[in-house]
CHARMM-style PDB file with segment names, atoms N, HN, CA, C and O in Angstrom:
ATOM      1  N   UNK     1      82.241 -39.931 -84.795  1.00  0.00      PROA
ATOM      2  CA  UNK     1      81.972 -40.951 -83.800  1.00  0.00      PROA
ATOM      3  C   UNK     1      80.456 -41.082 -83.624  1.00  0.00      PROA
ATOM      4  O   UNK     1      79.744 -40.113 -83.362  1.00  0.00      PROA
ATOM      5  N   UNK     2      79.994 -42.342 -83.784  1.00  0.00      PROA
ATOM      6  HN  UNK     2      80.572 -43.130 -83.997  1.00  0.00      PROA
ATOM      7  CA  UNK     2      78.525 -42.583 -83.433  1.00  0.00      PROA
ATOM      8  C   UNK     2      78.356 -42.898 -81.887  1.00  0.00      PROA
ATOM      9  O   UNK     2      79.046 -43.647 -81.195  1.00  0.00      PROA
ATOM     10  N   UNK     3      77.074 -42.003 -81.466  1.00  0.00      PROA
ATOM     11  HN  UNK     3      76.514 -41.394 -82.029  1.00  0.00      PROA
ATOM     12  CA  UNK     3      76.786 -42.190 -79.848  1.00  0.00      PROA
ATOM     13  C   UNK     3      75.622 -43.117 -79.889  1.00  0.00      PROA
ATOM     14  O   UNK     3      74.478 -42.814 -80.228  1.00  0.00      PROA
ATOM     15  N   UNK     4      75.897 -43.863 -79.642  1.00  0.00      PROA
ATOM     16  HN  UNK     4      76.826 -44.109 -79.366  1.00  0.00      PROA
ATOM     17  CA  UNK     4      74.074 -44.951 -79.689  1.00  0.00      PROA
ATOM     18  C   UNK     4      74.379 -45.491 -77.804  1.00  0.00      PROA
ATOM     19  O   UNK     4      75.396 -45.869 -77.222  1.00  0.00      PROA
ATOM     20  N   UNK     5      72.908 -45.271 -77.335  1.00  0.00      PROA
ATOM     21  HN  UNK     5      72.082 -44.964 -77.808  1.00  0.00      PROA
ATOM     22  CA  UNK     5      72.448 -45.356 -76.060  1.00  0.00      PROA
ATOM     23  C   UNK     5      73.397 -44.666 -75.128  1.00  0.00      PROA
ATOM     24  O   UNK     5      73.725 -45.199 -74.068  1.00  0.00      PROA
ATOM     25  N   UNK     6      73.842 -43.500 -75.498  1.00  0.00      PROA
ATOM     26  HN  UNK     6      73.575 -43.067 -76.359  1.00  0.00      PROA
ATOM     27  CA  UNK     6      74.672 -42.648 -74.242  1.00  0.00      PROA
ATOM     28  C   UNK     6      76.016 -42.930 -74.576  1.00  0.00      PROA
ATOM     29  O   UNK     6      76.764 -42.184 -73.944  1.00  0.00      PROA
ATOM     30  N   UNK     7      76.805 -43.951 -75.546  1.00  0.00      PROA
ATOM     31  HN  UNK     7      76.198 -44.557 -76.059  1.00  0.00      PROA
ATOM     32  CA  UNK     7      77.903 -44.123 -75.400  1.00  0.00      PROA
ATOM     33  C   UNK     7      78.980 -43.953 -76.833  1.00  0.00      PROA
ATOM     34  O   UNK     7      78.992 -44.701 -77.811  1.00  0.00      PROA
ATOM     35  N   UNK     8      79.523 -43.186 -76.683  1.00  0.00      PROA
ATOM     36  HN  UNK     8      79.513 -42.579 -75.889  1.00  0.00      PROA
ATOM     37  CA  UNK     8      80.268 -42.998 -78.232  1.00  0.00      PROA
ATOM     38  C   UNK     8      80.763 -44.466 -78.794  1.00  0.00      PROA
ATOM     39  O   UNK     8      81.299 -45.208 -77.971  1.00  0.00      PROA
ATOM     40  N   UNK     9      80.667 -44.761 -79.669  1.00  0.00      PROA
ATOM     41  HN  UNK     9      80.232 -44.158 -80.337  1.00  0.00      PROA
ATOM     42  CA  UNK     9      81.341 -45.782 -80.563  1.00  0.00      PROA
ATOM     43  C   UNK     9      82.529 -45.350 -81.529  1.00  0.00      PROA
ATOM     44  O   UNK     9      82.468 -44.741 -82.598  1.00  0.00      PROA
ATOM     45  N   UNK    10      83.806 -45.927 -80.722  1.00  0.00      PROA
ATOM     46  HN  UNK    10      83.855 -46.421 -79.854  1.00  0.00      PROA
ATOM     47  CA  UNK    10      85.074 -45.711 -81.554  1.00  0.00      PROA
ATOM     48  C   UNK    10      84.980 -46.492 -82.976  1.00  0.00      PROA
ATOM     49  O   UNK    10      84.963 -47.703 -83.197  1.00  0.00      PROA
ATOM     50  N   UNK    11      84.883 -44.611 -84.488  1.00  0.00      PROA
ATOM     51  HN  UNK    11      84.897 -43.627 -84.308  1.00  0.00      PROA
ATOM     52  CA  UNK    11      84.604 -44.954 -85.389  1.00  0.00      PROA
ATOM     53  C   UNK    11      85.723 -46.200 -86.257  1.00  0.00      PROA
ATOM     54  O   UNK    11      85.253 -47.139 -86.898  1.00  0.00      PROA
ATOM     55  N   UNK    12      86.911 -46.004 -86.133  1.00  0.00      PROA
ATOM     56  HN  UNK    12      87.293 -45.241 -85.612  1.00  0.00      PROA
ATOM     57  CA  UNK    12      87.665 -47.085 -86.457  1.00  0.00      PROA
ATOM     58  C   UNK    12      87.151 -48.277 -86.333  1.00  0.00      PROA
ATOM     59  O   UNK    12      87.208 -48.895 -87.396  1.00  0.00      PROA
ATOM     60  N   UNK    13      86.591 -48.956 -85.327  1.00  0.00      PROA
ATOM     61  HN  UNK    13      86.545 -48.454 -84.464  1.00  0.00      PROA
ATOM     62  CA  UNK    13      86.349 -50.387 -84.848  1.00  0.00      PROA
ATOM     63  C   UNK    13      85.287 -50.758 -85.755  1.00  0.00      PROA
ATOM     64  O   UNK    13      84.403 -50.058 -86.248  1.00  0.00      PROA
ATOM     65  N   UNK    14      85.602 -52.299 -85.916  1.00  0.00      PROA
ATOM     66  HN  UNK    14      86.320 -52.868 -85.516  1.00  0.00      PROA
ATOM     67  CA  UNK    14      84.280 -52.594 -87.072  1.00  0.00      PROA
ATOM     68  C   UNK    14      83.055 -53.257 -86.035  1.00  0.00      PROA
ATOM     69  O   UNK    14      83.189 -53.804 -84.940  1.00  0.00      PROA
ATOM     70  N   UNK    15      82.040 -53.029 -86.693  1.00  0.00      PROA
ATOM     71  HN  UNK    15      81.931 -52.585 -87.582  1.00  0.00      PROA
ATOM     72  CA  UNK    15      80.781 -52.838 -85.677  1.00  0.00      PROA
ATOM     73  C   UNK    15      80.542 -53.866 -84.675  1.00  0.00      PROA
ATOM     74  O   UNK    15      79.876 -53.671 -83.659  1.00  0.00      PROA
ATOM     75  N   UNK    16      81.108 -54.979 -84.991  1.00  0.00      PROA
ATOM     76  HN  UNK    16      81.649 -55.137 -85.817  1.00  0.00      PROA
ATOM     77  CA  UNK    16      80.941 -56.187 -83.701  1.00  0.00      PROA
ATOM     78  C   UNK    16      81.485 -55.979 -82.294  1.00  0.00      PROA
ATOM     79  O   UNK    16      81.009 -55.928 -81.160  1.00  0.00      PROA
ATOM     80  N   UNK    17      82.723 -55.878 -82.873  1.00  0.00      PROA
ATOM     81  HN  UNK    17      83.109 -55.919 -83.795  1.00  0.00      PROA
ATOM     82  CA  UNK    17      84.041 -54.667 -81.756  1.00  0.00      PROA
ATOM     83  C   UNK    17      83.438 -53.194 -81.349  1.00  0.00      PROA
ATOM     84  O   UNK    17      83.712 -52.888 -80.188  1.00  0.00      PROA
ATOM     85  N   UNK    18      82.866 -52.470 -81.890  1.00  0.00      PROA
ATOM     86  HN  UNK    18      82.643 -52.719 -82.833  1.00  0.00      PROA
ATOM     87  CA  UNK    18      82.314 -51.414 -81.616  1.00  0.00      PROA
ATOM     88  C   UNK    18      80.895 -51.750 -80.797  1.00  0.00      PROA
ATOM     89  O   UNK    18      80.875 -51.037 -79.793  1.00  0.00      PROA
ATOM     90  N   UNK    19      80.230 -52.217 -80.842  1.00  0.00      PROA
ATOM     91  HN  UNK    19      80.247 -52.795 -81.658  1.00  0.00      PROA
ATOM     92  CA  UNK    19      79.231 -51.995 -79.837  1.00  0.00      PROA
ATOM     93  C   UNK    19      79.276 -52.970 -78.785  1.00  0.00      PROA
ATOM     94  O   UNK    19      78.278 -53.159 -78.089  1.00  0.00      PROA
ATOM     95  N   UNK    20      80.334 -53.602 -78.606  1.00  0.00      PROA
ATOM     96  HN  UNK    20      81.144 -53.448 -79.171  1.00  0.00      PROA
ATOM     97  CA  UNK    20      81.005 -54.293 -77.214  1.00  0.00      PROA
ATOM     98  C   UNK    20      81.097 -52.882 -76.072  1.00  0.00      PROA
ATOM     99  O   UNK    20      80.646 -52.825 -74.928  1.00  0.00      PROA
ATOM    100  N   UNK    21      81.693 -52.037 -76.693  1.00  0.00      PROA
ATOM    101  HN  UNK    21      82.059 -52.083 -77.622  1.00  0.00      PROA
ATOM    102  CA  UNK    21      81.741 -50.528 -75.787  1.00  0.00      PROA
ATOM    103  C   UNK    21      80.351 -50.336 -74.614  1.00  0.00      PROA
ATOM    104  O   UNK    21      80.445 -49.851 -73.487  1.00  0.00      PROA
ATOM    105  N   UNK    22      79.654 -50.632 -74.977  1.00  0.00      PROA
ATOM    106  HN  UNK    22      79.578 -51.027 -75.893  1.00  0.00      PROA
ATOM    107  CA  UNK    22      78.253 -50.314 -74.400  1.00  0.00      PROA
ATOM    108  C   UNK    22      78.138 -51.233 -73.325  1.00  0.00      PROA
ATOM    109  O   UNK    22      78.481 -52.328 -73.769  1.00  0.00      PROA
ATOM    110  N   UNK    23      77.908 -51.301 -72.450  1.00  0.00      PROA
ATOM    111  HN  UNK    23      77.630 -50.411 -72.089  1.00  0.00      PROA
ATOM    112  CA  UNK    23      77.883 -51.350 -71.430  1.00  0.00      PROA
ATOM    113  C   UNK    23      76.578 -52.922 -70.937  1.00  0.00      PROA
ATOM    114  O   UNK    23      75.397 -52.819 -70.606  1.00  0.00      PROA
ATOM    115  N   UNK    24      77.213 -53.885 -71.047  1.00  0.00      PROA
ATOM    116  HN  UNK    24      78.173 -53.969 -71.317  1.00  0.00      PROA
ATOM    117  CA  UNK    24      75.675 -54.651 -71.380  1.00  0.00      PROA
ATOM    118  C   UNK    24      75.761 -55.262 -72.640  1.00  0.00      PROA
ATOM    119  O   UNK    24      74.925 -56.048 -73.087  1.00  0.00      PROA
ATOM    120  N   UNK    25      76.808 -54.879 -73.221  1.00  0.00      PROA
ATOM    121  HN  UNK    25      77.486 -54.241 -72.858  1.00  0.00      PROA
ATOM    122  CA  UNK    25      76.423 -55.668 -75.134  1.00  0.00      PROA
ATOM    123  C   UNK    25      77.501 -56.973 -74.848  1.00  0.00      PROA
ATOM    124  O   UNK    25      78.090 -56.974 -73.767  1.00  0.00      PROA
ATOM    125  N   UNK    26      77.648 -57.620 -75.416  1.00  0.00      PROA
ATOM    126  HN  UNK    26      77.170 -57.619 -76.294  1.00  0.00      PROA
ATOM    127  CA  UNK    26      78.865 -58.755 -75.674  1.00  0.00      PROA
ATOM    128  C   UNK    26      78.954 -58.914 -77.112  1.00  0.00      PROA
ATOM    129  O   UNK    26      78.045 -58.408 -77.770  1.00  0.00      PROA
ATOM    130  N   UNK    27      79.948 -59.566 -77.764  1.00  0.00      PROA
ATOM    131  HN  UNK    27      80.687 -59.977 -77.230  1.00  0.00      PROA
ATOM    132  CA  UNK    27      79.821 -60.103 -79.082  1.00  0.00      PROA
ATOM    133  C   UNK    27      78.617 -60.695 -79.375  1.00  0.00      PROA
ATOM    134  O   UNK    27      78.115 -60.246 -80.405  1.00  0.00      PROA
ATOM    135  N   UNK    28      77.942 -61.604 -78.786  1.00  0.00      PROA
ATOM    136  HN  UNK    28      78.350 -61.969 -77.949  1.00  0.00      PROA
ATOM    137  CA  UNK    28      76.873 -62.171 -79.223  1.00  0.00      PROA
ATOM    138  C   UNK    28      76.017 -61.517 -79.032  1.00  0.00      PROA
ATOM    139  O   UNK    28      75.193 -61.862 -79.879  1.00  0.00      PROA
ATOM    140  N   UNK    29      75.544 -60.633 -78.375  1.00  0.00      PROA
ATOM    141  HN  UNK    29      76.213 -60.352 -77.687  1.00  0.00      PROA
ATOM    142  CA  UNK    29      74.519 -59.753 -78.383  1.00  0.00      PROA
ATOM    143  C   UNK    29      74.819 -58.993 -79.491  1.00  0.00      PROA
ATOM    144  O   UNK    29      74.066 -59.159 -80.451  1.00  0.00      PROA
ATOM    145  N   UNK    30      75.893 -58.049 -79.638  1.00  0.00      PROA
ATOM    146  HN  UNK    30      76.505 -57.914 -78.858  1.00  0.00      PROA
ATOM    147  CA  UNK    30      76.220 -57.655 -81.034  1.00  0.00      PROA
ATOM    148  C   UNK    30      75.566 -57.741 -82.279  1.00  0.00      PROA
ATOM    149  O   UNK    30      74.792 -57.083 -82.974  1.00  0.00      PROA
ATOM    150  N   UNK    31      76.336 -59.082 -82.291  1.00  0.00      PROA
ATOM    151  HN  UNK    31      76.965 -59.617 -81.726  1.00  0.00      PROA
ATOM    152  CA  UNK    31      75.839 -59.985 -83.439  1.00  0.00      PROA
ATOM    153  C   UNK    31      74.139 -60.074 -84.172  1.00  0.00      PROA
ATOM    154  O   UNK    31      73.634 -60.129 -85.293  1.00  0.00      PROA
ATOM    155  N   UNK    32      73.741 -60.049 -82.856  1.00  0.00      PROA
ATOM    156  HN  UNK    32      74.151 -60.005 -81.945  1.00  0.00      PROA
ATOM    157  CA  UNK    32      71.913 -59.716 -82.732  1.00  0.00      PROA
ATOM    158  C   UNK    32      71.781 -58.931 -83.059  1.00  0.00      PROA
ATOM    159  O   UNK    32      71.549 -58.878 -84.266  1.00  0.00      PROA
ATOM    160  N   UNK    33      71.813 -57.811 -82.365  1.00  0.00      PROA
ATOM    161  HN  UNK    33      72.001 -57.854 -81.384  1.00  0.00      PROA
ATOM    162  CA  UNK    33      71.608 -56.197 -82.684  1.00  0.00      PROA
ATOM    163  C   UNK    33      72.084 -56.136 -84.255  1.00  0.00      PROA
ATOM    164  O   UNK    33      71.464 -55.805 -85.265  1.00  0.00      PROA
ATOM    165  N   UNK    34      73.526 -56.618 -84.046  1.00  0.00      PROA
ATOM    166  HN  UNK    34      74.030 -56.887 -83.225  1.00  0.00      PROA
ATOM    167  CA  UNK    34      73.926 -55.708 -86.198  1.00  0.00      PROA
ATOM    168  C   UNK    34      72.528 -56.902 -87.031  1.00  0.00      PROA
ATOM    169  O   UNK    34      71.831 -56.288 -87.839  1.00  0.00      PROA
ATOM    170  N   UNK    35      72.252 -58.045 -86.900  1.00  0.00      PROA
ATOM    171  HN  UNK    35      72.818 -58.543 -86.244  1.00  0.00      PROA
ATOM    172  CA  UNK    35      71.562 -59.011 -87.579  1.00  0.00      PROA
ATOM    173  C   UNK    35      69.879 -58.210 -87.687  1.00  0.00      PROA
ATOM    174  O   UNK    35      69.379 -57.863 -88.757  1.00  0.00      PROA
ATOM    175  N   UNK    36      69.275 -58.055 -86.449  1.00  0.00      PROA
ATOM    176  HN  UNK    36      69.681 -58.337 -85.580  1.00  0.00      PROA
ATOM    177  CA  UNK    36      68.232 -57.148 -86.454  1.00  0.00      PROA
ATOM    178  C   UNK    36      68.284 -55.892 -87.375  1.00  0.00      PROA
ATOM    179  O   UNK    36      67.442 -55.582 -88.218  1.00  0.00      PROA
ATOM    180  N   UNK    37      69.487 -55.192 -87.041  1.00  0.00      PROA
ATOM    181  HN  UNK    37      70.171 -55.444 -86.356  1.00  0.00      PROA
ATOM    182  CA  UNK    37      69.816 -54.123 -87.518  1.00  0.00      PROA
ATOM    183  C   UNK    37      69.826 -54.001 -89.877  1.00  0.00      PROA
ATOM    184  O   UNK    37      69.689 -53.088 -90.691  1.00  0.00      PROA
ATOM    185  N   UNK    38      70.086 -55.615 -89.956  1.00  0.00      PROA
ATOM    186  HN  UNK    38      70.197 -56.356 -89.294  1.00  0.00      PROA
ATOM    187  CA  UNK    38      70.611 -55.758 -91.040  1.00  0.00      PROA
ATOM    188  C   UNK    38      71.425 -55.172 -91.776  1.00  0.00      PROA
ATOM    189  O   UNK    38      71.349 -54.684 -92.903  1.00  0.00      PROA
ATOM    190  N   UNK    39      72.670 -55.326 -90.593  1.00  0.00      PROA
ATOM    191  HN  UNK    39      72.731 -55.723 -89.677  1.00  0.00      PROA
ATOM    192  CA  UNK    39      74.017 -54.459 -90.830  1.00  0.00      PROA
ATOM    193  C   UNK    39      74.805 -55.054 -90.871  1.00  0.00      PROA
ATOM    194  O   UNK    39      74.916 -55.707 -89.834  1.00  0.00      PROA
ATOM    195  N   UNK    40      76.061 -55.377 -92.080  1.00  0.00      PROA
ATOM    196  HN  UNK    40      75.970 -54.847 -92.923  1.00  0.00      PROA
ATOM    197  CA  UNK    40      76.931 -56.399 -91.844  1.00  0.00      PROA
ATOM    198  C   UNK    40      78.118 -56.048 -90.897  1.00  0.00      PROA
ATOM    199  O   UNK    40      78.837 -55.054 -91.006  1.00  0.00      PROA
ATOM    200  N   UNK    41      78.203 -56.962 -90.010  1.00  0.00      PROA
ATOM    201  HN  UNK    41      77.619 -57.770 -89.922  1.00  0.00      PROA
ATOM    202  CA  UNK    41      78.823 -57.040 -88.943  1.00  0.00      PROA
ATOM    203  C   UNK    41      80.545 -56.514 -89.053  1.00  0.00      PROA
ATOM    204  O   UNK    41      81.043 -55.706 -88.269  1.00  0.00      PROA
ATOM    205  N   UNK    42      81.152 -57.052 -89.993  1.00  0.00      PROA
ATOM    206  HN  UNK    42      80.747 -57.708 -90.631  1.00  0.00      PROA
ATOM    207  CA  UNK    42      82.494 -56.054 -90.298  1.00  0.00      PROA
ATOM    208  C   UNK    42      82.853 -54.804 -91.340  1.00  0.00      PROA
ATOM    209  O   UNK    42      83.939 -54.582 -91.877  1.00  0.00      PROA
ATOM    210  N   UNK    43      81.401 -53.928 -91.483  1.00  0.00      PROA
ATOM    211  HN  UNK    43      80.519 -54.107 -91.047  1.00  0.00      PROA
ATOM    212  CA  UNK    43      81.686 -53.089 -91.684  1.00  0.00      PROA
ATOM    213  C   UNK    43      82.132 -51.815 -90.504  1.00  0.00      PROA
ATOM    214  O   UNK    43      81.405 -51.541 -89.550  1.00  0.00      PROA
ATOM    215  N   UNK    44      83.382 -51.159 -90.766  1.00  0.00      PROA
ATOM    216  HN  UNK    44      83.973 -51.381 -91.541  1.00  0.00      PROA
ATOM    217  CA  UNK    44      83.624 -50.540 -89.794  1.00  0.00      PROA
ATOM    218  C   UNK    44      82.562 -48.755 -89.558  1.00  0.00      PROA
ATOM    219  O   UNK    44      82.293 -47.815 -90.306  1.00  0.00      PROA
ATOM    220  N   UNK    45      82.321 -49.043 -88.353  1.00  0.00      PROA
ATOM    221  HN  UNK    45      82.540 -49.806 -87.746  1.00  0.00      PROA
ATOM    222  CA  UNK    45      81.755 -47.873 -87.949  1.00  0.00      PROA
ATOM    223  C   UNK    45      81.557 -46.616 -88.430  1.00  0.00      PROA
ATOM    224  O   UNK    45      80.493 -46.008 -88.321  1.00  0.00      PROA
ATOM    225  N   UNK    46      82.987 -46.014 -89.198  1.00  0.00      PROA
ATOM    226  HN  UNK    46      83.851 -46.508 -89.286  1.00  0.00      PROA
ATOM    227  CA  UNK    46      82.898 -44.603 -89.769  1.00  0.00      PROA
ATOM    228  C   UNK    46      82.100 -44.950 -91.001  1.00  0.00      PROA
ATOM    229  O   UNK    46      81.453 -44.020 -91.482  1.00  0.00      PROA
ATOM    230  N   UNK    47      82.016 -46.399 -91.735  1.00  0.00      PROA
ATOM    231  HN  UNK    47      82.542 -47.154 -91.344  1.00  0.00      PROA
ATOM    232  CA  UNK    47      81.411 -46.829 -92.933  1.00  0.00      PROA
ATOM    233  C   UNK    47      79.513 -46.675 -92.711  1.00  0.00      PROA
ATOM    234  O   UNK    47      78.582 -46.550 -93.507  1.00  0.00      PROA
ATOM    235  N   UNK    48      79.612 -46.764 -91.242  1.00  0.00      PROA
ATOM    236  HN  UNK    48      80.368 -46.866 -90.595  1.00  0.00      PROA
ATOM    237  CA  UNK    48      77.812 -46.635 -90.955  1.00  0.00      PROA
ATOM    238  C   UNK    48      77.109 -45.552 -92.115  1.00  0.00      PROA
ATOM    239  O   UNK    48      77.911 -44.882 -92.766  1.00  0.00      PROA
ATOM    240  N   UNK    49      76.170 -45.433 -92.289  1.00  0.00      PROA
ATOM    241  HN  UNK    49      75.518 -45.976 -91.761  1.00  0.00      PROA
ATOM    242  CA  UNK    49      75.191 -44.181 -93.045  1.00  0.00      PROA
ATOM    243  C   UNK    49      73.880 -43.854 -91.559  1.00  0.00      PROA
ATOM    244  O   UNK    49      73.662 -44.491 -90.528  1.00  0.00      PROA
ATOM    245  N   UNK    50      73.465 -42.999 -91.940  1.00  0.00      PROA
ATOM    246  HN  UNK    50      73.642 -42.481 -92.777  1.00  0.00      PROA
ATOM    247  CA  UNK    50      72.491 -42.840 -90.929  1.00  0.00      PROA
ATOM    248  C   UNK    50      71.131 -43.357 -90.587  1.00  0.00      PROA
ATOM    249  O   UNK    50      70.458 -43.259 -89.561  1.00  0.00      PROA
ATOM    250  N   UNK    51      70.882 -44.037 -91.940  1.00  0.00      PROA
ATOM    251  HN  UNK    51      71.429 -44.116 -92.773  1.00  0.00      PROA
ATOM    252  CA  UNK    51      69.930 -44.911 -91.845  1.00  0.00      PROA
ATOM    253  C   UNK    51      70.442 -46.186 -91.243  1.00  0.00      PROA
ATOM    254  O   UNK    51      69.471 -46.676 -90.666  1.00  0.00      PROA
ATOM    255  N   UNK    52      71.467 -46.955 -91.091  1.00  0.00      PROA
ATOM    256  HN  UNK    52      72.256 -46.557 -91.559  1.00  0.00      PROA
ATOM    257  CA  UNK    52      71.827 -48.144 -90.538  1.00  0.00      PROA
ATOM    258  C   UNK    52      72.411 -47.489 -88.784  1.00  0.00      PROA
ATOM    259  O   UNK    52      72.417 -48.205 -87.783  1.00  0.00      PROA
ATOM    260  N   UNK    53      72.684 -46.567 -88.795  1.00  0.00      PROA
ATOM    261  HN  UNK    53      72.679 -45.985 -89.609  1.00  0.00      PROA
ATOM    262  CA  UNK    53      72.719 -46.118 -87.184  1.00  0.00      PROA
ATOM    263  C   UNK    53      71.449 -45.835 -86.592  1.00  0.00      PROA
ATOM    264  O   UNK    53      71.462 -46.190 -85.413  1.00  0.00      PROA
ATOM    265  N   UNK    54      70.521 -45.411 -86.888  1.00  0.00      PROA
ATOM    266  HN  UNK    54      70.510 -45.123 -87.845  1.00  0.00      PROA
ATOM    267  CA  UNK    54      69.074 -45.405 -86.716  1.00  0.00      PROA
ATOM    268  C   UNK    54      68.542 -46.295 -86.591  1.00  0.00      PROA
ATOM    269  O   UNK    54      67.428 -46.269 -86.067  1.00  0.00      PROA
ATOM    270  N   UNK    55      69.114 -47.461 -87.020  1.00  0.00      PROA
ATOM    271  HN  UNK    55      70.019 -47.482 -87.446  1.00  0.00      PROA
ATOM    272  CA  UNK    55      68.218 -48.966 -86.879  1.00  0.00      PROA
ATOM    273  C   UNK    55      69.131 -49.479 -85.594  1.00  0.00      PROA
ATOM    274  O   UNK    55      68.603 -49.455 -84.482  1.00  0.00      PROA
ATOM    275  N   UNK    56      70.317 -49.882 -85.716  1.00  0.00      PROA
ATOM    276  HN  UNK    56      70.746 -49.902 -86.620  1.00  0.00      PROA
ATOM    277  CA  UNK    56      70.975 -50.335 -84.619  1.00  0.00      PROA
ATOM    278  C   UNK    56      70.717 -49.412 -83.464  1.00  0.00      PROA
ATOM    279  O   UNK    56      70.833 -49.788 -82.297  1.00  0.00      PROA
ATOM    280  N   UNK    57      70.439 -48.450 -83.738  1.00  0.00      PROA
ATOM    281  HN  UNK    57      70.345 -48.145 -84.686  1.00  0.00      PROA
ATOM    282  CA  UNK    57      69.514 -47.709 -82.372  1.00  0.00      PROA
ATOM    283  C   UNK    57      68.028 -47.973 -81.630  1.00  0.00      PROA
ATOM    284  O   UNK    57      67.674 -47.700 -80.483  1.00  0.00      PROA
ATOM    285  N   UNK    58      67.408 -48.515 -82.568  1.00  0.00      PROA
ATOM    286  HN  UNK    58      67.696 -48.736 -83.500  1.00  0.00      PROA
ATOM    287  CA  UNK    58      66.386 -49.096 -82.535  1.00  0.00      PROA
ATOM    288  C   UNK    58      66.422 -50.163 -82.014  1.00  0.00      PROA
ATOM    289  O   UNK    58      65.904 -50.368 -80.916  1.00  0.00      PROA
ATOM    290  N   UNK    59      66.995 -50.993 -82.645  1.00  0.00      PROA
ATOM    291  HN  UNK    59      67.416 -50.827 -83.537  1.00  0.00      PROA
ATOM    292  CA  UNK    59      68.086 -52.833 -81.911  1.00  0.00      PROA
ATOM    293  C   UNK    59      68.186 -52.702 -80.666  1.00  0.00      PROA
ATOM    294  O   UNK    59      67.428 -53.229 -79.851  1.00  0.00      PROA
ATOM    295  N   UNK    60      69.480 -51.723 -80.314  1.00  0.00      PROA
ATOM    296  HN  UNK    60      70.096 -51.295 -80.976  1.00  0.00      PROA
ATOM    297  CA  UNK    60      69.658 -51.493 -78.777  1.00  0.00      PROA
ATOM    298  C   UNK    60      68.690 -51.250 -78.259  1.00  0.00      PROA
ATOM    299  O   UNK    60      68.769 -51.842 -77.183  1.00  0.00      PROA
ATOM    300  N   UNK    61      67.668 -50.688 -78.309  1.00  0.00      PROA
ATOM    301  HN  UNK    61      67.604 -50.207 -79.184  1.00  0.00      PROA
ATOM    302  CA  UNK    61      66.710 -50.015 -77.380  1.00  0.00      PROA
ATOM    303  C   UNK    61      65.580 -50.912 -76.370  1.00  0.00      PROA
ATOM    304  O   UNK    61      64.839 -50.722 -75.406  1.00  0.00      PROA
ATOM    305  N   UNK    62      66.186 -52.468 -77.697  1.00  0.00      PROA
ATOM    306  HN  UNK    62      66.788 -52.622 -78.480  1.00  0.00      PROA
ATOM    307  CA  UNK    62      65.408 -53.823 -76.705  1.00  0.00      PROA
ATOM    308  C   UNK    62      65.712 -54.181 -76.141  1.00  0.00      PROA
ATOM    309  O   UNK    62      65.189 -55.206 -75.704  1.00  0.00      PROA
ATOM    310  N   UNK    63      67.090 -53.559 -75.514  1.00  0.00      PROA
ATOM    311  HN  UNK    63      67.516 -52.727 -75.870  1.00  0.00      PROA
ATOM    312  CA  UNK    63      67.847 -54.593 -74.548  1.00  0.00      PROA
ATOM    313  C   UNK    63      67.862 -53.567 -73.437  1.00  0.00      PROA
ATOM    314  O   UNK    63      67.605 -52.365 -73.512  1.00  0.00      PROA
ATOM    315  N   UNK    64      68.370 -54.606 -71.936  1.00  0.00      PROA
ATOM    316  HN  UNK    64      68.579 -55.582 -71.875  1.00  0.00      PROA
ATOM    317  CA  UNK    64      68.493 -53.300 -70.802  1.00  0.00      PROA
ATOM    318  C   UNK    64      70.220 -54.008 -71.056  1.00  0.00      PROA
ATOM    319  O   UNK    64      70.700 -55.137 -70.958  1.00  0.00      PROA
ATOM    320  N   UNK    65      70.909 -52.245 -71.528  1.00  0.00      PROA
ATOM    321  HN  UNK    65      70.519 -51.328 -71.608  1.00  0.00      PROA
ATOM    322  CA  UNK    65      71.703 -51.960 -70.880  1.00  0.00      PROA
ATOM    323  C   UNK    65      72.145 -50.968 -70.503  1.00  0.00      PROA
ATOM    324  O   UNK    65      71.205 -50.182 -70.382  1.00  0.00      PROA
ATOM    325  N   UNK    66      73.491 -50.297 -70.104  1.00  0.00      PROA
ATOM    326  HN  UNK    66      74.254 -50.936 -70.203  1.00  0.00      PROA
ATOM    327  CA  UNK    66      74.137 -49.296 -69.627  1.00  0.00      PROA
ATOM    328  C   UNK    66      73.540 -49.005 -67.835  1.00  0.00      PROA
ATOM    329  O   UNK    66      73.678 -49.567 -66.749  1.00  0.00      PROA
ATOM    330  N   UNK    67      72.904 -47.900 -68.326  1.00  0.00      PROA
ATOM    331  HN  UNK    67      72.791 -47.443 -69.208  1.00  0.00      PROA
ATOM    332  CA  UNK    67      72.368 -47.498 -66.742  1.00  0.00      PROA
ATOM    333  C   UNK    67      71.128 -48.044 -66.079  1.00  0.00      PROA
ATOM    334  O   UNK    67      70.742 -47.826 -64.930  1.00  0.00      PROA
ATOM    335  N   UNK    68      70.483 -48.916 -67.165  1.00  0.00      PROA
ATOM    336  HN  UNK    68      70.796 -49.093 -68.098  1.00  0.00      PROA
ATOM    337  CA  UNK    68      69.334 -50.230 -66.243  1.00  0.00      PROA
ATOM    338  C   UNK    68      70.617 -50.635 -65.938  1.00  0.00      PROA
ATOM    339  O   UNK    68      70.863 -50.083 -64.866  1.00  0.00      PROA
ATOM    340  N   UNK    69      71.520 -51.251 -66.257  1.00  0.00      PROA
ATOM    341  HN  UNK    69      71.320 -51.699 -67.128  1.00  0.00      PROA
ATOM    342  CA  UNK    69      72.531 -52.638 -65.867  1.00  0.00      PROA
ATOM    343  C   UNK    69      72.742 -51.753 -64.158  1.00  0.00      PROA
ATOM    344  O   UNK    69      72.105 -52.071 -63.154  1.00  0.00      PROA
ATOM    345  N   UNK    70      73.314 -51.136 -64.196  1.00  0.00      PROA
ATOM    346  HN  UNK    70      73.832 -50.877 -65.012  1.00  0.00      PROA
ATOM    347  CA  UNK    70      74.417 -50.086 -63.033  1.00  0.00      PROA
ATOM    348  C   UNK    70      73.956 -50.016 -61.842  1.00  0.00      PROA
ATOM    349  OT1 UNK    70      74.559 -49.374 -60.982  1.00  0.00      PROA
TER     350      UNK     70
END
């Protein structure tokens, strides 16, 4: 399971669906983040490598969410 910004990402889900979890993301934000990320959007999560979780970590980190949102 990948944790990006405090929140596990259920590895099954493919990454659009998966970082909806987070608290603050929507599909279209998503969409941003995996696009920034230059990650294709239905690859599923357990398929990540650690260099493409490292970037979508990076992605998230421009946005306020989770516990800014709360």
């Amino acid at each position: 399971m990948a944790r990006i910004a405090g929140v596990d990402i259920p590895k099954q889900k493919r990454g659009i669906i998966a970082l909806t979890y987070i608290y603050g993301v929507g599909k279209s934000r998503a969409k941003e983040i995996l696009a920034t990320a230059k990650v294709d959007e239905d690859i599923k999560v357990q398929d990540w490598n650690d260099d493409q979780i490292g970037s979508i970590r990076d992605a998230v980190s421009g946005y306020t969410i989770e516990g800014e949102l709360r």
